[in-house]
C-alpha positions as CSV (number, residue, x, y, z in Angstrom):
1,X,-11.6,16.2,-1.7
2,X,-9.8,15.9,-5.2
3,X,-6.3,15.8,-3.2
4,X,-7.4,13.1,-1.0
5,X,-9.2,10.8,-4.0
6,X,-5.2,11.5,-5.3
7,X,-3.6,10.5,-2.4
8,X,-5.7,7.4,-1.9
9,X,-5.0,6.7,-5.2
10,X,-1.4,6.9,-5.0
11,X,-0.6,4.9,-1.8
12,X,-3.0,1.9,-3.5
13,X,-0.8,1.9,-6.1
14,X,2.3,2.0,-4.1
15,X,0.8,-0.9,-2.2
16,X,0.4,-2.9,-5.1
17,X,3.5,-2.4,-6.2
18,X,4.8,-3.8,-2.7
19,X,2.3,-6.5,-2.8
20,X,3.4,-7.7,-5.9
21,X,7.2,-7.2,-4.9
22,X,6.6,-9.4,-1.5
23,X,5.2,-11.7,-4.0
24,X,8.1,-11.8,-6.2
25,X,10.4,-11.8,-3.5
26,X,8.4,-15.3,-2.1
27,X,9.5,-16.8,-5.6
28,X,12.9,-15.9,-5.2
29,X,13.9,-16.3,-1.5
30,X,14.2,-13.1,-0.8
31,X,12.5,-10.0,0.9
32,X,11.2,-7.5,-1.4
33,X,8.8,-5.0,0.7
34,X,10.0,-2.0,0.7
35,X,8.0,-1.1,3.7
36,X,9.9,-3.1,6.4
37,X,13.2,-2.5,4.1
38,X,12.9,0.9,4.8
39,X,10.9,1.6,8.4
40,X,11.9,-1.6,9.8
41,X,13.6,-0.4,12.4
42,X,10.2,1.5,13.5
43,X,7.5,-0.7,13.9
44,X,4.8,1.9,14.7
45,X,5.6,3.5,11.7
46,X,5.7,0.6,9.3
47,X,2.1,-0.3,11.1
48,X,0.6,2.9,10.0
49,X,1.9,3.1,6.7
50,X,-0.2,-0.5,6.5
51,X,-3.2,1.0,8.0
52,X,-2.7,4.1,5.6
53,X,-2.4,1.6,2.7
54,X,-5.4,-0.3,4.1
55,X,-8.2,2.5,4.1
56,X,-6.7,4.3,0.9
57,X,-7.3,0.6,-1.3
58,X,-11.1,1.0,0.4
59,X,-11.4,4.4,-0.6
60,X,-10.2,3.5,-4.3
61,X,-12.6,0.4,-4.4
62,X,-15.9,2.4,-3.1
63,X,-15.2,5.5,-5.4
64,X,-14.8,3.1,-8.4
65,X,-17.7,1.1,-7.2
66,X,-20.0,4.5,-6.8
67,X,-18.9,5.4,-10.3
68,X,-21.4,1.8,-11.5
């Protein structure tokens, strides 16, 4: 379970980072994530990646929220 709190962990970070990166990107004109710059070409891929993303920020939040 450790392993997985880790991994959760790191791929919310990671998706911050590209958050903030599309964000930056927005300010000047370009395209910053690195998720479609590198798996753009596979769609499917860049999808689950999101979803990955997705459940491993709710993970972070609950154990941080169980922790109050």
């Amino acid at each position: 379970m450790k392993e997985l709190k880790s991994v959760a962990l790191a791929l919310a970070v990671i998706g911050a980072i590209n958050w903030g990166l599309v964000g930056l990107g927005g300010f000047l004109g370009n395209d910053l994530n690195l998720v479609t710059l590198l798996l753009g070409s596979w769609p499917a891929i860049e999808n689950i990646v999101y979803l990955l993303v997705g459940i491993s920020g709710l993970m972070v939040a609950y154990a941080h929220l169980a922790k109050k």
